[in-house]
C-alpha positions as CSV (number, residue, x, y, z in Angstrom):
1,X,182.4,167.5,-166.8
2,X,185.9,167.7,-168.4
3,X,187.5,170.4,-170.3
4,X,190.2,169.4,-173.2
5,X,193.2,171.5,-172.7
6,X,192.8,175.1,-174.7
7,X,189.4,173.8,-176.0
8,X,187.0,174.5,-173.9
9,X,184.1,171.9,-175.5
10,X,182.8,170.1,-172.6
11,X,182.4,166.6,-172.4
12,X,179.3,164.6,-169.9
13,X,179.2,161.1,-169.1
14,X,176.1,159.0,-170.2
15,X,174.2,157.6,-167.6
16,X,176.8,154.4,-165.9
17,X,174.9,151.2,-167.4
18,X,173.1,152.5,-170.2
19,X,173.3,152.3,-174.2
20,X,172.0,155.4,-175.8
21,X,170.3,155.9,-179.4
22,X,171.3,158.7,-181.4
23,X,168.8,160.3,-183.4
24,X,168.3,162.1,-186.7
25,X,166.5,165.0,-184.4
26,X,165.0,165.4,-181.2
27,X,161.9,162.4,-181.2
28,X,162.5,158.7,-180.4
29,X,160.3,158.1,-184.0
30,X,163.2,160.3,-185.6
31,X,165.8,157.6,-187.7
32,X,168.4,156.2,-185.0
33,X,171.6,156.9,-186.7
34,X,173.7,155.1,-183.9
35,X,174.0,153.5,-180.7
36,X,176.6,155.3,-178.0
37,X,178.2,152.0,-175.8
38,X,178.0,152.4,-172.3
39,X,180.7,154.8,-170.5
40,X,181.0,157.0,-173.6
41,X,180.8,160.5,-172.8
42,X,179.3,162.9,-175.5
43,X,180.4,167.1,-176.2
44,X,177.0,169.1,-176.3
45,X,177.4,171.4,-179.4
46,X,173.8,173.3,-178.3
47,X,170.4,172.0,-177.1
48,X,166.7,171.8,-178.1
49,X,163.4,171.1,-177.0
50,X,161.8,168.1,-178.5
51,X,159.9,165.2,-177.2
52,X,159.5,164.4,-173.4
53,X,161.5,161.7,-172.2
54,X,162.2,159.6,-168.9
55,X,165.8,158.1,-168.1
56,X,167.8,158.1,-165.4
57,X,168.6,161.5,-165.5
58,X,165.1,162.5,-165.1
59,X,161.9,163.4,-167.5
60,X,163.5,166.1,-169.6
61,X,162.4,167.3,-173.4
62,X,165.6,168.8,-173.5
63,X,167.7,167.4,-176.5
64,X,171.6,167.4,-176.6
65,X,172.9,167.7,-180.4
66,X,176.1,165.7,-180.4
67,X,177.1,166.7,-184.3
68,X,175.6,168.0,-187.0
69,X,171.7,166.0,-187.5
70,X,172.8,163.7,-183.7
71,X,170.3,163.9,-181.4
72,X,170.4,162.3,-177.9
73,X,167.9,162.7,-174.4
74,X,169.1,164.7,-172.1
75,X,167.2,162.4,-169.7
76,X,170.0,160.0,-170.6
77,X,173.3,162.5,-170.3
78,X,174.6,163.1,-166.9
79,X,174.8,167.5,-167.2
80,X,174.0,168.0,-163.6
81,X,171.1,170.4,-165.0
82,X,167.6,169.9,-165.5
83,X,167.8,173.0,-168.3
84,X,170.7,173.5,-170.5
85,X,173.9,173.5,-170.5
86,X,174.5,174.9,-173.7
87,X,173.5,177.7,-176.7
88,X,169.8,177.1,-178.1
89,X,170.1,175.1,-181.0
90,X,169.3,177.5,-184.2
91,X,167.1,176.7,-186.7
């Protein structure tokens, strides 16, 4: 985890090796609105439950929202948490 100066968003790596889709909301069938490369690193804005996933980070339905309607698997995003890591997502 990194902090950015007087900001205090966090930033975690993606799993080393991996691609990740970026969904419309938390589900695999939800529209993929873009592909992260690998070594990118993503800031969690808050977190939801959605539809159970395995990666390399574990089996998680935990659901990291990168911006406003992205969605990636936490199974996927290296938090060093198997809960969150951030607010509840609202709504």
């Amino acid at each position: 985890m990194q902090l950015t100066g007087e900001n205090t968003m966090a930033y975690y790596p993606i799993a080393p090796g991996y691609q990740v889709n970026v969904r419309r909301g938390p589900s695999s069938d939800s529209e993929l609105v873009k592909v992260l490369p690998q070594g990118s690193s993503v800031s969690i804005r808050c977190q939801t439950r959605g539809e159970t996933v395995s990666g390399p980070c574990g089996t998680t339905d935990v659901w990291d929202c990168i911006a406003p309607g992205q969605y990636v698997s936490d199974a996927y995003v290296k938090t060093g948490s198997s809960g969150y890591v951030a607010v509840a997502c609202s709504g």
